[in-house]
Structure formats: structure tokens, C-alpha cells
TORKOL-4160 file (C-alpha; in steps of 0.2 Angstrom, whole numbers, padded with zeros to 4 digits, m for minus):
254
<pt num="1" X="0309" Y="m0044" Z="m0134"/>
<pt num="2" X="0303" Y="m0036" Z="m0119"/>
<pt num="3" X="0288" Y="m0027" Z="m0118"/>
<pt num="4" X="0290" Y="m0020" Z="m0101"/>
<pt num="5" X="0306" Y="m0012" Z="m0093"/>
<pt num="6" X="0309" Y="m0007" Z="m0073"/>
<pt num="7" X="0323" Y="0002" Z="m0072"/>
<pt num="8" X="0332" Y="0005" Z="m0055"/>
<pt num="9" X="0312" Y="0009" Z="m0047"/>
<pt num="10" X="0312" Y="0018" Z="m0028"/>
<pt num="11" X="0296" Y="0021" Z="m0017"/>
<pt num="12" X="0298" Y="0030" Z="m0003"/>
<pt num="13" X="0282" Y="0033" Z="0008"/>
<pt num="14" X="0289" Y="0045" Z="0023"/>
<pt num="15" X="0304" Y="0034" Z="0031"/>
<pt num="16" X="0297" Y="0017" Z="0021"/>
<pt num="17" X="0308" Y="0011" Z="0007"/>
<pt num="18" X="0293" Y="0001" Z="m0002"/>
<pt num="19" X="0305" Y="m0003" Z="m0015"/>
<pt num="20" X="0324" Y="0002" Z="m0018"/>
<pt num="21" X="0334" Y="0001" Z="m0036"/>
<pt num="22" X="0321" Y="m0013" Z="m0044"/>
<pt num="23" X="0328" Y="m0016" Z="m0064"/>
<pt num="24" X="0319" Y="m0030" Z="m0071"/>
<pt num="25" X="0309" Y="m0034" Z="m0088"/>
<pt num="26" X="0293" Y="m0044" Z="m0095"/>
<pt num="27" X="0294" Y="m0051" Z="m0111"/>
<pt num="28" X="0283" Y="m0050" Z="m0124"/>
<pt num="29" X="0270" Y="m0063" Z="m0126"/>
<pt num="30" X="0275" Y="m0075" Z="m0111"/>
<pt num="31" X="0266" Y="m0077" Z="m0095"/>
<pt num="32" X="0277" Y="m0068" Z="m0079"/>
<pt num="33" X="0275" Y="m0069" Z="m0061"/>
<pt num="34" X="0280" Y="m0057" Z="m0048"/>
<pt num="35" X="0281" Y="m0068" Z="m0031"/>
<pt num="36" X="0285" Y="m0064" Z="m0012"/>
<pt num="37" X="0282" Y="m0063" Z="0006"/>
<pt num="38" X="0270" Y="m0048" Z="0012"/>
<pt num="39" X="0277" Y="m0034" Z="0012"/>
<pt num="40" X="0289" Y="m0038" Z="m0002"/>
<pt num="41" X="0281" Y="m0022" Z="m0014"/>
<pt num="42" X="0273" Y="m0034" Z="m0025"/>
<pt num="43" X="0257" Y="m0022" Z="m0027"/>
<pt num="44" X="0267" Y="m0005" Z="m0025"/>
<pt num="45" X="0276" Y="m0011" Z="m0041"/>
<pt num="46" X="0262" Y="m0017" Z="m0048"/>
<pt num="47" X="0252" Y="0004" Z="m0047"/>
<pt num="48" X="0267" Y="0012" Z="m0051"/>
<pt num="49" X="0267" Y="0002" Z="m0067"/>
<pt num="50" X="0249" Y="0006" Z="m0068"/>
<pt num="51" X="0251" Y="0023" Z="m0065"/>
<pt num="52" X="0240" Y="0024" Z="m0048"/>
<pt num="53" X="0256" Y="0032" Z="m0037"/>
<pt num="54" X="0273" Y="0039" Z="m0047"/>
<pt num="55" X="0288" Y="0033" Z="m0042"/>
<pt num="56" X="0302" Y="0040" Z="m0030"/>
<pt num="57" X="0315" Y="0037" Z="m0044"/>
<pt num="58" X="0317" Y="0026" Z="m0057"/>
<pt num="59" X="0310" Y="0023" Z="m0076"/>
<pt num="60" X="0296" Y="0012" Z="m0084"/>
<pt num="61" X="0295" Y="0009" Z="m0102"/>
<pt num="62" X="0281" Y="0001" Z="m0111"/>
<pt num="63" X="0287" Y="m0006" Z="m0129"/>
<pt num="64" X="0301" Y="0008" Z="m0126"/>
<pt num="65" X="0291" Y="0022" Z="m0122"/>
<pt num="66" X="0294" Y="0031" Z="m0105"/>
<pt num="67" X="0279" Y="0031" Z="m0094"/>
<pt num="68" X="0285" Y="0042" Z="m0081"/>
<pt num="69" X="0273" Y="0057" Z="m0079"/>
<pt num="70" X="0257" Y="0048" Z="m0088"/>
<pt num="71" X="0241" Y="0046" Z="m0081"/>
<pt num="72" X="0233" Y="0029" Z="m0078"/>
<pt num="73" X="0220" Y="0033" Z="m0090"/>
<pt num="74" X="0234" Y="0036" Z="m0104"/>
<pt num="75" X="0244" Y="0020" Z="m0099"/>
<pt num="76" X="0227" Y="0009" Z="m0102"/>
<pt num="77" X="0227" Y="0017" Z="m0120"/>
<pt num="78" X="0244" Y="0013" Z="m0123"/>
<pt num="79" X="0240" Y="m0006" Z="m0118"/>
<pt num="80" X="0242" Y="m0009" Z="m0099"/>
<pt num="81" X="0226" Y="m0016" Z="m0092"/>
<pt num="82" X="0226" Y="m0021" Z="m0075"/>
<pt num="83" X="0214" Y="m0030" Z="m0060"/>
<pt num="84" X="0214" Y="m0028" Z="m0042"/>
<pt num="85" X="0214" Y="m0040" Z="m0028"/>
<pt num="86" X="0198" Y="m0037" Z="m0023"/>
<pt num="87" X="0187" Y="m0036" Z="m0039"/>
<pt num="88" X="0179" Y="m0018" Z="m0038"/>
<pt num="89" X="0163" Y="m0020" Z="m0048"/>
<pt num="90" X="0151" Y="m0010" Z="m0051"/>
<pt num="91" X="0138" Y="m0020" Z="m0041"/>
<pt num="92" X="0124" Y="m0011" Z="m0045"/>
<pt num="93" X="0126" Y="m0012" Z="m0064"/>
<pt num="94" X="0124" Y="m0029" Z="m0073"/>
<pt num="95" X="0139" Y="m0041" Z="m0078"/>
<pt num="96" X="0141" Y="m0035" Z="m0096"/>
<pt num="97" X="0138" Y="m0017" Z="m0091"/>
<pt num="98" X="0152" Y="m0019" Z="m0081"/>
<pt num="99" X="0163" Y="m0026" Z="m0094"/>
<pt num="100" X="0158" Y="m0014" Z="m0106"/>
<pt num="101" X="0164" Y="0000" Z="m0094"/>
<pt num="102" X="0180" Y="m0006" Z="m0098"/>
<pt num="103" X="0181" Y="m0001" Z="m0118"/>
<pt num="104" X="0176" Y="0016" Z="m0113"/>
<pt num="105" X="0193" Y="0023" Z="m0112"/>
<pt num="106" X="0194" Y="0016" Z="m0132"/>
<pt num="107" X="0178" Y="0030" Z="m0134"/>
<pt num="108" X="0181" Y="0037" Z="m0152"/>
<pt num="109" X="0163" Y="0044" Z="m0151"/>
<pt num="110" X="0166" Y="0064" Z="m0145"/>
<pt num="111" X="0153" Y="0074" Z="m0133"/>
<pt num="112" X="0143" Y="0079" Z="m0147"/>
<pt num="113" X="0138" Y="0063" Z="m0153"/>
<pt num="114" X="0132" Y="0056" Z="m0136"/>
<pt num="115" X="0122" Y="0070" Z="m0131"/>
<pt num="116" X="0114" Y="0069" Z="m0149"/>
<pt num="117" X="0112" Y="0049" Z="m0150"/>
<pt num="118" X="0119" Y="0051" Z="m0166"/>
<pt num="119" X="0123" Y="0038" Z="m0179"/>
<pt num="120" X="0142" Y="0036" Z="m0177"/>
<pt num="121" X="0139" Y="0034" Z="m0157"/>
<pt num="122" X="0123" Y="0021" Z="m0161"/>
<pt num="123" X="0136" Y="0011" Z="m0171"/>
<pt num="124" X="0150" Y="0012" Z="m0155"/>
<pt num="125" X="0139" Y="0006" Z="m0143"/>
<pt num="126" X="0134" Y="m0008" Z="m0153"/>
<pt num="127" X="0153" Y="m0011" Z="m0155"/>
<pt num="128" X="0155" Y="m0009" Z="m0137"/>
<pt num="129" X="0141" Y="m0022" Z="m0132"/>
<pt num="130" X="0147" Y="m0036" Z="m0146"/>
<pt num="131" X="0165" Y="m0033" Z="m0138"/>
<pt num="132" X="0159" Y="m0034" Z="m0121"/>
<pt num="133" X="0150" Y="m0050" Z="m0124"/>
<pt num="134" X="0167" Y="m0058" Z="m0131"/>
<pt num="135" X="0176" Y="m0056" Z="m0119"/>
<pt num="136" X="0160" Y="m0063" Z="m0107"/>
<pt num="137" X="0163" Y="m0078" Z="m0117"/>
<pt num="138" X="0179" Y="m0082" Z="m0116"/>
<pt num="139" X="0178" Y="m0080" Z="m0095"/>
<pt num="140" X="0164" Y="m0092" Z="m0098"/>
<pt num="141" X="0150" Y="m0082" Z="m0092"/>
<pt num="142" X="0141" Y="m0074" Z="m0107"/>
<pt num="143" X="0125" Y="m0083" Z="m0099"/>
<pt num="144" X="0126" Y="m0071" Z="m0084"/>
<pt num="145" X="0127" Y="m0056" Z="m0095"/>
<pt num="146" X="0110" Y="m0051" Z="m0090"/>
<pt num="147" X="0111" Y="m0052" Z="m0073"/>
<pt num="148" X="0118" Y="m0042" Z="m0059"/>
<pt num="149" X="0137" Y="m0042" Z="m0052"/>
<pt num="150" X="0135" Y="m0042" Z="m0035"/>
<pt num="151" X="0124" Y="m0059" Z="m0038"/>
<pt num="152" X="0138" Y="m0067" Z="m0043"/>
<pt num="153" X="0150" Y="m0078" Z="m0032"/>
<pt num="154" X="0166" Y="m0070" Z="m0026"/>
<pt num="155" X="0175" Y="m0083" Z="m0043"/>
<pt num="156" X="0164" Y="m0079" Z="m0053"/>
<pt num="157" X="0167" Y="m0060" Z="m0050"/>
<pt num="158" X="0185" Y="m0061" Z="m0052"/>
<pt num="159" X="0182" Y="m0067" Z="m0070"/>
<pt num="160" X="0172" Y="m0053" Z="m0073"/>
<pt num="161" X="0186" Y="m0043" Z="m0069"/>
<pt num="162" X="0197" Y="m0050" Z="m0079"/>
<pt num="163" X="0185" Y="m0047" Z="m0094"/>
<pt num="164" X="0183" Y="m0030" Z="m0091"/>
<pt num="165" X="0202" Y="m0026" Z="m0090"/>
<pt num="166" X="0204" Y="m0037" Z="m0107"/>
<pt num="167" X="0188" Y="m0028" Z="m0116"/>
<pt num="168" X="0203" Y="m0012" Z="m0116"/>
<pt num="169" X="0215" Y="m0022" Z="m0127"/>
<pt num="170" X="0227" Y="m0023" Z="m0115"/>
<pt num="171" X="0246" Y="m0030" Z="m0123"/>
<pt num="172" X="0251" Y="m0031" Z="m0107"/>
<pt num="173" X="0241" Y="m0036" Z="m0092"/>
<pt num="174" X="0244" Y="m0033" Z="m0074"/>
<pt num="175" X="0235" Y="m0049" Z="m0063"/>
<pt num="176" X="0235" Y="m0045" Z="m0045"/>
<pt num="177" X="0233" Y="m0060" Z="m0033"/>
<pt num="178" X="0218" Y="m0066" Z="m0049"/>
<pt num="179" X="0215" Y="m0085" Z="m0037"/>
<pt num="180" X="0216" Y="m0078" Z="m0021"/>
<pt num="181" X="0198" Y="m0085" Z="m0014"/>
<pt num="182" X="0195" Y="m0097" Z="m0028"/>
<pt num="183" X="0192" Y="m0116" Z="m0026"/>
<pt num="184" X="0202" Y="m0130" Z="m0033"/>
<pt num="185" X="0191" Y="m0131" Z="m0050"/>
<pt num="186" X="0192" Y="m0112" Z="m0052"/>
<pt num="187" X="0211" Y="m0110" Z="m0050"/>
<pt num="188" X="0211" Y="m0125" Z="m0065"/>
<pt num="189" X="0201" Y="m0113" Z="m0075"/>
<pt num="190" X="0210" Y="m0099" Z="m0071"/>
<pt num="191" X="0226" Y="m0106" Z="m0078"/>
<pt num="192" X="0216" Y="m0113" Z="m0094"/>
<pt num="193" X="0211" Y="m0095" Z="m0096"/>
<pt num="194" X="0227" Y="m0086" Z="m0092"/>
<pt num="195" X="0234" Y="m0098" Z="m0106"/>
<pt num="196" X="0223" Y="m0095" Z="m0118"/>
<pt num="197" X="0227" Y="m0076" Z="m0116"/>
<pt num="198" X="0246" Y="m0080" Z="m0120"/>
<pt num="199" X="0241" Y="m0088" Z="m0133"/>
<pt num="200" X="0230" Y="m0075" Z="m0138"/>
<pt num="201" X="0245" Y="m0063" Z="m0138"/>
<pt num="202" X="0242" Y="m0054" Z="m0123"/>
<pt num="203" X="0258" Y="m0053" Z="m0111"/>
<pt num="204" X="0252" Y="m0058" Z="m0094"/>
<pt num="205" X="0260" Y="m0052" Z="m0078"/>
<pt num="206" X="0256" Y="m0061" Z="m0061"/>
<pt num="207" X="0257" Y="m0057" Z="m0043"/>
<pt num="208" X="0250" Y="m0075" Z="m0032"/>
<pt num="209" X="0253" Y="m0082" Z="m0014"/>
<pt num="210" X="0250" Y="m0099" Z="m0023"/>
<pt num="211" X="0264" Y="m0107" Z="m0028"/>
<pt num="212" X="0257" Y="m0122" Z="m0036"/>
<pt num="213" X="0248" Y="m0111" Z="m0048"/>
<pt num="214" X="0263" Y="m0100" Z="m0051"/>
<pt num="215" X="0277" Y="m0115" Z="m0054"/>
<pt num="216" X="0262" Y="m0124" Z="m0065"/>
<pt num="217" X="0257" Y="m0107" Z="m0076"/>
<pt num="218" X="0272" Y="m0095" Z="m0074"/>
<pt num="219" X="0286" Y="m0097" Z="m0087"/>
<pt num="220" X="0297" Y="m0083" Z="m0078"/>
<pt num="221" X="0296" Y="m0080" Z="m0058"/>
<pt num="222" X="0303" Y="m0063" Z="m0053"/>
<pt num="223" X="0305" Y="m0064" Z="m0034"/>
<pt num="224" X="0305" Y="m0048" Z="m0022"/>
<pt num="225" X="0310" Y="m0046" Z="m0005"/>
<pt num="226" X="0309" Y="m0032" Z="0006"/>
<pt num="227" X="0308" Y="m0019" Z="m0009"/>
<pt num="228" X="0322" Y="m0027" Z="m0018"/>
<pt num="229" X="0323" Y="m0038" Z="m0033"/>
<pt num="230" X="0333" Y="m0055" Z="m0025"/>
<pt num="231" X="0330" Y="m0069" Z="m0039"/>
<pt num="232" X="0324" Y="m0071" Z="m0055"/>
<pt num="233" X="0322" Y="m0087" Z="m0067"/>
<pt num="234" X="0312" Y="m0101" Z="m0072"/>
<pt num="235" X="0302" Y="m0112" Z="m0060"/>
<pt num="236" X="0314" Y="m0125" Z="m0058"/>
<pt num="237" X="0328" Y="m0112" Z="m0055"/>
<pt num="238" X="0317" Y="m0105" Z="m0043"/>
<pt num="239" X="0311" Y="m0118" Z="m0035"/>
<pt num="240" X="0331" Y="m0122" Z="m0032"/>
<pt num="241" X="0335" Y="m0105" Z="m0026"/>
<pt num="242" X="0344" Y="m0104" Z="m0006"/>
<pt num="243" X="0339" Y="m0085" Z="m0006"/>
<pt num="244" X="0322" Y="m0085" Z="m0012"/>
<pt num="245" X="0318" Y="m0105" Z="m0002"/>
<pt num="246" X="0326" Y="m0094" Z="0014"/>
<pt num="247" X="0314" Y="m0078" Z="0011"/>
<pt num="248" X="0299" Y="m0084" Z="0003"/>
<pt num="249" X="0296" Y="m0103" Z="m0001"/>
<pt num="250" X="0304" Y="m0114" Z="0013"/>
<pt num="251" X="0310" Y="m0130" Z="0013"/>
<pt num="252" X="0298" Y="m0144" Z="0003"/>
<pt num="253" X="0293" Y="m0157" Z="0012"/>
<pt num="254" X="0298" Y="m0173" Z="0008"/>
């Protein structure tokens, strides 16, 4: 069943098609890659399912629902939690505080009870820290709660990034370029942890330049090129693929 569905998605910027009549769907609880050369609209797909720029043309629906005209805030309420390529933290707030920004769009506590410090927003915060510190520990670094974000290495920082989009109950979550940076020995804990997220439920789309993580992690590749969608299947199909070995991948050396 597909959680996710593109269909026929334009963007223009001025005399730039960015991306022209893209139709394509993620299915529910499976692990997704979107793959291709620079340029390829890889991330412009990836904010106009997140809701940071509108689309020229075209529909997105999440679990059926039409997300044209919603705001980003309101698509991470409905389940579509998203990083960046460049982590963005908060770098003078600690690691947890940062991760515990990310449950504030789940808030039930109104105005009222914050101002007042009453006992319903006591008991959210509490909620909020224990969530928080969940999701710490399954990135592996509830030791660092404490401790401040821009402290950490550039690895470790992704992570937290990734903890802070799952700590919104994201169904769907949006990966852009997550080992970009990251050593041999992170990029195997990434994949461990982007496994364990499937596993978890959690439907996992993923834009990366490394095709060695992707053909080792993804169980669909979606392949775009020049704004258009050109191939799609699994690895091995696309590892086989004349159009997408001409665009993107080359020829293997043997």
C-alpha cells in the first residue's frame, strides 16, 4: 500500500523546469531511495513533499489525503518528518533540548497552561523530556543529552537530527543526503538505525550520493534525471539499468 503519492509534480523557477510531470509512490513500511546526478530535483521533490515551496502543478497525497495548500507545520502533524543536508541545530541549546523541540508541534498544552505552569503542561513537559530521551537512545547518544550540540562532531550531529525529526512520530520520514560527511563506521550505523526504523514502522525515504549505502539499504531506488522520473525498481534492476548507468551510475569496474 502506498503511503505517499506524486502525481504528475512540476516546478518551475522563472525559465527552470526543476522538475516536469514526476508520478511516483512510496510504500508503506519499506525503506525508499530517491537517487541522481546534481541537478536531478532530488531536494526540490524532497520540500515540496515537505511543504517548504508549493508546487507549479501536480498532487501529493499522504495516506490519500491531498496535501496541496498545507503548511509544513500541518504536514508534520499529519506524519512527515523530515532532516536536512546540513543538520541545522540549535547550537546553543543542548542535545536533548534540541530533540525535544521536535515534539513541540505534538503540544496539547494551550497558552494558558504555559504562562501558568500549570499541572497538565508540568505533566507534557515531562512527557516531552522521557520522549526526547528515547529517541536519544535509540541514535545512541543519550550519554550526550546533557551536553551542547555544536560540541558534537559533524556524525554525531546528523543523528541528533534524525532524533529530533523521529521525536514528531513521523510515518513517513524524509532523509535528505543522512551520510553525506560520515566515515566508514558511521555510514554502518546509519544503516543499522535506518533498519531498525523500518522495522519499527516508520516508512523511510532517502536521497544519497552513496550508492553502496543505497543498493545495501534501499529495497526501492527511484531514479530522477533532469527533473524527470527515468527509472525505478529494485537494486539489482537498477544496478542493470542502460538509462540510469548512462545518467547517473556508470559503468562498474571490473
Amino acid at each position: 500500500m502506498a503511503i505517499l503519492q506524486i502525481e504528475k509534480v512540476s516546478k518551475q523557477f522563472g525559465g527552470v523546469a526543476a522538475l516536469r510531470d514526476v508520478t511516483l509512490e512510496v510504500e508503506e513500511h519499506r525503506i525508499t531511495a530517491l537517487i541522481g546526478p546534481n541537478g536531478a530535483g532530488k531536494t526540490t521533490l524532497f520540500n515540496i513533499i515537505a511543504g517548504s515551496i508549493p508546487p507549479s502543478s501536480g498532487t501529493i497525497r499522504l495516506a490519500g489525503q491531498v496535501l496541496n495548500g498545507s503548511a509544513a507545520y500541518q504536514r508534520v502533524r499529519l506524519g512527515i518528518g523530515r532532516t536536512f543536508q546540513n543538520a541545522l541545530l540549535f547550537d546553543n541549546m543542548t542535545v536533548l533540548e534540541n530533540v525535544m523541540v521536535g515534539h513541540q508541534t505534538r503540544s496539547r498544552a494551550g497558552f494558558v497552561a504555559c504562562g501558568l505552569r500549570l499541572p497538565a503542561m508540568r505533566r507534557e513537559e515531562e512527557f516531552i523530556y522521557l520522549e526526547a530521551m528515547k529517541y536519544l537512545n535509540l541514535v545512541g547518544l543519550g550519554h550526550h543529552a546533557g551536553e551542547l550540540a555544536s560540541n558534537l562532531p559533524f556524525g554525531q550531529q546528523r543523528l541528533v537530527a534524525i532524533a529530533r525529526a523521529l521525536a514528531a512520530e513521523p510515518r513517513l520520514l524524509l532523509l535528505d543526503e543522512p551520510a553525506a560527511g560520515l566515515n566508514a563506521l558511521e555510514k554502518n550505523d546509519l544503516i543499522e538505525l535506518v533498519c531498525r526504523l523500518a522495522e519499527m514502522g516508520i516508512t523511510v525515504l532517502i536521497v544519497e550520493h552513496d550508492m553502496r549505502l543505497v543498493m545495501q539499504l534501499a529495497e526501492h531506488i527511484i531514479v530522477l534525471d533532469s527533473g524527470r522520473k527515468i527509472a525505478e525498481g529494485t537494486p539489482a534492476e537498477i544496478r542493470r539499468n542502460r538509462l540510469v548507468i548512462n545518467a547517473y551510475l556508470g559503468e562498474e569496474e571490473g
